[in-house]
Backbone atoms as SQL, in Angstrom:
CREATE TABLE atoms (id INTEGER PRIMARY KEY, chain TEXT, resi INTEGER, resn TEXT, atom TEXT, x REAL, y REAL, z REAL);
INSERT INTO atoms VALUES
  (1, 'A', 1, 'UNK', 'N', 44.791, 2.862, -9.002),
  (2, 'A', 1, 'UNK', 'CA', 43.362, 2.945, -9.222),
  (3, 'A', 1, 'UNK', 'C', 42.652, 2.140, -8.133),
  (4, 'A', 2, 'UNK', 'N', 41.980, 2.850, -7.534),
  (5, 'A', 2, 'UNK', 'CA', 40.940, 2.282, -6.201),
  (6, 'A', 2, 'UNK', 'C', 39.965, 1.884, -7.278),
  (7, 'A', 3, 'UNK', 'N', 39.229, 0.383, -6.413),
  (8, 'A', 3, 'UNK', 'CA', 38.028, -0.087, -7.594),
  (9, 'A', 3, 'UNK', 'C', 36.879, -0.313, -6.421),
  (10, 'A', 4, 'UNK', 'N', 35.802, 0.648, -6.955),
  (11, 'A', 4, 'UNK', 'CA', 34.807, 0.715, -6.608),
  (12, 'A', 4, 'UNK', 'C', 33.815, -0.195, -6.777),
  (13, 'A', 5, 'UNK', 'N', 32.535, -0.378, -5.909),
  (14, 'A', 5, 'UNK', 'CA', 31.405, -1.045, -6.357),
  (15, 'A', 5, 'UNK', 'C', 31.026, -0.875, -7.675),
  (16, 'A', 6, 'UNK', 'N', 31.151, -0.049, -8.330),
  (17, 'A', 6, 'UNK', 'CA', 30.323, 0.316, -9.690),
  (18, 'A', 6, 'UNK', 'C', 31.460, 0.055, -10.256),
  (19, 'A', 7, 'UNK', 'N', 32.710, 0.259, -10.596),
  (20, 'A', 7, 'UNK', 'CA', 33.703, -0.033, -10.960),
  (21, 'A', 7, 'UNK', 'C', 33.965, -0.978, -11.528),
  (22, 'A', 8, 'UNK', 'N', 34.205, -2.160, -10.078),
  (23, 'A', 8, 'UNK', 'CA', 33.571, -3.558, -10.512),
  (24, 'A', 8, 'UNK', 'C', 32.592, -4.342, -11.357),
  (25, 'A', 9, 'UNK', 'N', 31.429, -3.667, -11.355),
  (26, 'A', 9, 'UNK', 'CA', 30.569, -4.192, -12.109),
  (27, 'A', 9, 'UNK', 'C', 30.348, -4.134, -13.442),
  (28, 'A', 10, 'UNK', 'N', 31.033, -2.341, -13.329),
  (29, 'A', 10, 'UNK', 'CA', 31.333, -2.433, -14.953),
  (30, 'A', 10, 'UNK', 'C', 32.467, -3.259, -15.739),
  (31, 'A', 11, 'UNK', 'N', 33.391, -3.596, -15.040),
  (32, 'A', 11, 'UNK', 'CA', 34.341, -4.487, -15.848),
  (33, 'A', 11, 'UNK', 'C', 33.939, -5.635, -15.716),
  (34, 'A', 12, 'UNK', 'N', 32.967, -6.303, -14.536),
  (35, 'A', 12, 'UNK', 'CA', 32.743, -8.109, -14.938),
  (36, 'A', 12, 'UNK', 'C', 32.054, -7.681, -15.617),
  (37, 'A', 13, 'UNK', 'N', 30.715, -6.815, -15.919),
  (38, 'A', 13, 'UNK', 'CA', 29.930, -6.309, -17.221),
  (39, 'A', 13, 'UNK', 'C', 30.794, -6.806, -18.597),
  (40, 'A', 14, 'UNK', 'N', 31.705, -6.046, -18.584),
  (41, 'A', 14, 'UNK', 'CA', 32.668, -6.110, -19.803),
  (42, 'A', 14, 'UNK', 'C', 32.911, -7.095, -20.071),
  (43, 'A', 15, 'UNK', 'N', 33.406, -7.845, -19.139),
  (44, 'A', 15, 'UNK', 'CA', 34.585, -9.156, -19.381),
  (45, 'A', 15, 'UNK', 'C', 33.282, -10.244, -19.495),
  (46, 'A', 16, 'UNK', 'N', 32.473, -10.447, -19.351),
  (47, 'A', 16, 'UNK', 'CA', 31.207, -11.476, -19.611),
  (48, 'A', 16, 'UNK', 'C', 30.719, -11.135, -20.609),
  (49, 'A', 17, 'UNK', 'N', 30.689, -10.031, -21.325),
  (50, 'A', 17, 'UNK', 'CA', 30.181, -9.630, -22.615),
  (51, 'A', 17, 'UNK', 'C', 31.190, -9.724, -23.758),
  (52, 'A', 18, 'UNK', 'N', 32.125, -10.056, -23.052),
  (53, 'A', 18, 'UNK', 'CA', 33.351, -10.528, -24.515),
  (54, 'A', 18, 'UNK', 'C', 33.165, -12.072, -24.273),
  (55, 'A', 19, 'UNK', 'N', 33.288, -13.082, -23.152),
  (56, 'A', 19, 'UNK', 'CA', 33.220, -13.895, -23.175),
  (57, 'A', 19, 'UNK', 'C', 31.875, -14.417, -24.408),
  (58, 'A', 20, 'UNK', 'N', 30.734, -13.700, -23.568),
  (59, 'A', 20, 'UNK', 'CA', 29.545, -14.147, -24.291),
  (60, 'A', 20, 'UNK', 'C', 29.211, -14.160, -25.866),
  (61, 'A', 21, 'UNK', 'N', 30.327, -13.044, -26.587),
  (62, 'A', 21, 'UNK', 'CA', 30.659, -12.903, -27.733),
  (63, 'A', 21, 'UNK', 'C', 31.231, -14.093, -28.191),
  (64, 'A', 22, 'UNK', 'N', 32.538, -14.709, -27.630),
  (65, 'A', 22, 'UNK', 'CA', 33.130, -15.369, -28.041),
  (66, 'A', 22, 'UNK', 'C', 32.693, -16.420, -28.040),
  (67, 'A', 23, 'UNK', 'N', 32.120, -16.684, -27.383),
  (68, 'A', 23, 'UNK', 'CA', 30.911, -18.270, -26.834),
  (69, 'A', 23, 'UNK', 'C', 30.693, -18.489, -28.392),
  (70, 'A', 24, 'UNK', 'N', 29.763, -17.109, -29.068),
  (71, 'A', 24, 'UNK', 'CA', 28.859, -17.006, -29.562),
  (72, 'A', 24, 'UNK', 'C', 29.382, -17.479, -31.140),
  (73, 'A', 25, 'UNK', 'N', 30.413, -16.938, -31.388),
  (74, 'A', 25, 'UNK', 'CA', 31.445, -16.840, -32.307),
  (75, 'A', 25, 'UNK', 'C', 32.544, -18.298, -32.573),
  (76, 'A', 26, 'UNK', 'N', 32.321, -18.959, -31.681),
  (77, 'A', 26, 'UNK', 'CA', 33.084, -20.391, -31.573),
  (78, 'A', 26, 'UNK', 'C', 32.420, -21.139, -31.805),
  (79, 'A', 27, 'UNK', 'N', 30.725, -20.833, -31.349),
  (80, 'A', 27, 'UNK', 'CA', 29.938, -22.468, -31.832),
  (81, 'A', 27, 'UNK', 'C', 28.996, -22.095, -33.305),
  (82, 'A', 28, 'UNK', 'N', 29.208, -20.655, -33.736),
  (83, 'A', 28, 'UNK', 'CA', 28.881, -20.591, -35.356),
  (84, 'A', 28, 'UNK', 'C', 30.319, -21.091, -35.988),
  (85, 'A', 29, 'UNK', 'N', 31.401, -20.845, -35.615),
  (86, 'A', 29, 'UNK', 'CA', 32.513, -21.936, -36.306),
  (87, 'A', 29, 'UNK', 'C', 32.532, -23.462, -36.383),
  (88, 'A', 30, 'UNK', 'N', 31.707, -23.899, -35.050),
  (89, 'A', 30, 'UNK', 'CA', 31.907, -24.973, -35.297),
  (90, 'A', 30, 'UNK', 'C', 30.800, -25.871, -36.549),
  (91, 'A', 31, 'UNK', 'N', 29.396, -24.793, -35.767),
  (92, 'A', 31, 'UNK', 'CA', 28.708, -25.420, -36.779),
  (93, 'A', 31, 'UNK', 'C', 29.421, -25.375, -38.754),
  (94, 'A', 32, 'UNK', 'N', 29.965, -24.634, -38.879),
  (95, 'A', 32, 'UNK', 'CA', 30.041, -24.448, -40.357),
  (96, 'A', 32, 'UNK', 'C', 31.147, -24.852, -40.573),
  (97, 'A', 33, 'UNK', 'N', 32.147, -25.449, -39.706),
  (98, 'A', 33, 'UNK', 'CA', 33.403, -26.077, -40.329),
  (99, 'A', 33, 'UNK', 'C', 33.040, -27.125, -40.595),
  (100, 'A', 34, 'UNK', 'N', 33.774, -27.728, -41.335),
  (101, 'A', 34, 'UNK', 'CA', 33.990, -29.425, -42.073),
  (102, 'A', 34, 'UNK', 'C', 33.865, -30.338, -40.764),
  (103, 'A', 35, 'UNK', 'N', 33.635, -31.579, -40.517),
  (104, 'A', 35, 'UNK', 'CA', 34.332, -32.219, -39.494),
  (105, 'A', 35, 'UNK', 'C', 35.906, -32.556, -39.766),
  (106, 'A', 36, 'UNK', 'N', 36.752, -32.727, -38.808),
  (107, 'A', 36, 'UNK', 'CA', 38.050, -32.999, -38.961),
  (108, 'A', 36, 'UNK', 'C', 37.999, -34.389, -38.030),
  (109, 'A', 37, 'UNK', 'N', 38.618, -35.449, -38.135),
  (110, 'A', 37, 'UNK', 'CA', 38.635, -36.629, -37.634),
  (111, 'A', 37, 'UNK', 'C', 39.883, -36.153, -36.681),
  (112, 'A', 38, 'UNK', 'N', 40.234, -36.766, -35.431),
  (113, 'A', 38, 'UNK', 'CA', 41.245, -36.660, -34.597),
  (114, 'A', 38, 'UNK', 'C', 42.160, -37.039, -34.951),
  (115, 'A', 39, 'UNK', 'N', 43.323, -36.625, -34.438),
  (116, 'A', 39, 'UNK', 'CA', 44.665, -37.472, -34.913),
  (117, 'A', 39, 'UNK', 'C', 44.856, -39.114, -34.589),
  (118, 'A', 40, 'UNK', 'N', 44.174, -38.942, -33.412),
  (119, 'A', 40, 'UNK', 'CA', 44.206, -40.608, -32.783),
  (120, 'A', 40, 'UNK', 'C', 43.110, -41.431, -34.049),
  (121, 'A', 41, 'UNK', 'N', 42.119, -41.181, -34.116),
  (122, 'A', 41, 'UNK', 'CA', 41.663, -41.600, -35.129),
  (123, 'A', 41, 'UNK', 'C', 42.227, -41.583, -36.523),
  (124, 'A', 42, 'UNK', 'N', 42.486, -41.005, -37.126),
  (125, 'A', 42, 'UNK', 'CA', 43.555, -40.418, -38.414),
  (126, 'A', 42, 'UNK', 'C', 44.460, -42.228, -37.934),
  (127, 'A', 43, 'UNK', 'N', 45.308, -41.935, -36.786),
  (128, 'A', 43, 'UNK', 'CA', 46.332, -42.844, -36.380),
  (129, 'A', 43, 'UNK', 'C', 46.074, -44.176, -37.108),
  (130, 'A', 44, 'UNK', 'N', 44.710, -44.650, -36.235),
  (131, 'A', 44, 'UNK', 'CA', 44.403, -45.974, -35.970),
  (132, 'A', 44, 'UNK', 'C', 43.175, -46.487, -36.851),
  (133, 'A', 45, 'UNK', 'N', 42.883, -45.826, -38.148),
  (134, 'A', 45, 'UNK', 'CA', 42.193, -46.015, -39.037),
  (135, 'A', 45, 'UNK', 'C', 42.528, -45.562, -40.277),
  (136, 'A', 46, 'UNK', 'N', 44.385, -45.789, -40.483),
  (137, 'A', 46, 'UNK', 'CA', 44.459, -45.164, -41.805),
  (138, 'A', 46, 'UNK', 'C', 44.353, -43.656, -42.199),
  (139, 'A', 47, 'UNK', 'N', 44.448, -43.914, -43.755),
  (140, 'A', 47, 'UNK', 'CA', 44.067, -42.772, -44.482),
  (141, 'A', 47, 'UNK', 'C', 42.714, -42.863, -44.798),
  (142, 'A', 48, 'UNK', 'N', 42.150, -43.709, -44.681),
  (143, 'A', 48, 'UNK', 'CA', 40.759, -43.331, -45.663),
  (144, 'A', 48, 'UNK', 'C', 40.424, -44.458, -46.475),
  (145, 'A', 49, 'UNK', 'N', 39.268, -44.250, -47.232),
  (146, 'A', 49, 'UNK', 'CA', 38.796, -45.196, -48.131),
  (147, 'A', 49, 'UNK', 'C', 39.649, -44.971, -49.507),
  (148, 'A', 50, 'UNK', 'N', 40.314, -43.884, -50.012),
  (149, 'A', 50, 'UNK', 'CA', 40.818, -43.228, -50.345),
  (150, 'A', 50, 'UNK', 'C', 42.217, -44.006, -51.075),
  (151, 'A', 51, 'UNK', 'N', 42.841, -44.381, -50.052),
  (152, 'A', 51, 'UNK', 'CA', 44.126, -45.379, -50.105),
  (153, 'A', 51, 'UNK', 'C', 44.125, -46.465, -50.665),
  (154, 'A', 52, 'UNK', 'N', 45.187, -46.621, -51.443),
  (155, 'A', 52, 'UNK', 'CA', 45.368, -47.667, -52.471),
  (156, 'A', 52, 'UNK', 'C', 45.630, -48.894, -51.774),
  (157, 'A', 53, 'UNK', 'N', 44.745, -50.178, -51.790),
  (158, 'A', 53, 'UNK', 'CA', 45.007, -51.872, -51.270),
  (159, 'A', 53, 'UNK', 'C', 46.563, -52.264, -51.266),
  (160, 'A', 54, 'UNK', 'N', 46.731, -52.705, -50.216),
  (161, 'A', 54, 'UNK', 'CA', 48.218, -53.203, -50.759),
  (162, 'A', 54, 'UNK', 'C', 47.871, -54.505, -50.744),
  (163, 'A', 55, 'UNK', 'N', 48.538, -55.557, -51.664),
  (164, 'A', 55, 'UNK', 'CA', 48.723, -56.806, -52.702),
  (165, 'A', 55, 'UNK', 'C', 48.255, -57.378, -51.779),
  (166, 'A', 56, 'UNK', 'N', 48.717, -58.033, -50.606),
  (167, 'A', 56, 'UNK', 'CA', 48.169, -59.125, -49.234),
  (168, 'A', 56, 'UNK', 'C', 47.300, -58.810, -48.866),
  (169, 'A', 57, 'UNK', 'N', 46.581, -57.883, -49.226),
  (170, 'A', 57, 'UNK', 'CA', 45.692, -57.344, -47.815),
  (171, 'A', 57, 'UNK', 'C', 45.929, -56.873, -46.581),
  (172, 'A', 58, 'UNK', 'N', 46.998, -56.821, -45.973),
  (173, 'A', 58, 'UNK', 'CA', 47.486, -56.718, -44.338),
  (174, 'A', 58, 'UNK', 'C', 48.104, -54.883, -44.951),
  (175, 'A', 59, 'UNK', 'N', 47.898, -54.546, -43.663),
  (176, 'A', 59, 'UNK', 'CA', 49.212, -53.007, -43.599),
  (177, 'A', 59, 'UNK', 'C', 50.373, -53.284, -43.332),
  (178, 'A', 60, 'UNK', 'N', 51.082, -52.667, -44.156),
  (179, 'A', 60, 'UNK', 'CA', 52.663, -52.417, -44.390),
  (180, 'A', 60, 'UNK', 'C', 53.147, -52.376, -42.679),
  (181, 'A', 61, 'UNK', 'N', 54.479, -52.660, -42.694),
  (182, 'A', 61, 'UNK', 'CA', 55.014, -52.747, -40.749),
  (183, 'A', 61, 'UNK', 'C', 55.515, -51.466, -41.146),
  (184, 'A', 62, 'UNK', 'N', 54.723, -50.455, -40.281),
  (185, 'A', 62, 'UNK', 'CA', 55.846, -49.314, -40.123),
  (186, 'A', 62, 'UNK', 'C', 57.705, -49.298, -40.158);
């Protein structure tokens, strides 16, 4: 397949109009998902308020 001037344009046409979809479609997900905390965070702040005190006060040694 030889690709022509018009050719061309119709497929970056295409391929920017799926992008632009998907743009579109990723930041209505984001708005409406939950927040999720990072793993690094998760890491270095526990479980949560959530979690039961342990007796000393200090965290357990891995």
């Amino acid at each position: 397949m030889e690709w022509t001037p018009e050719s061309l344009k119709a497929e970056i046409g295409y391929r920017q109009a799926a992008l632009r979809e998907d743009a579109a479609h990723y930041r209505v997900s984001r708005r409406t998902s939950p927040v999720k905390r990072s793993w690094w965070r998760r890491l270095g702040h526990g479980s949560g308020p959530e979690a039961p005190d342990t007796g000393n006060g200090h965290r357990d040694a891995a």
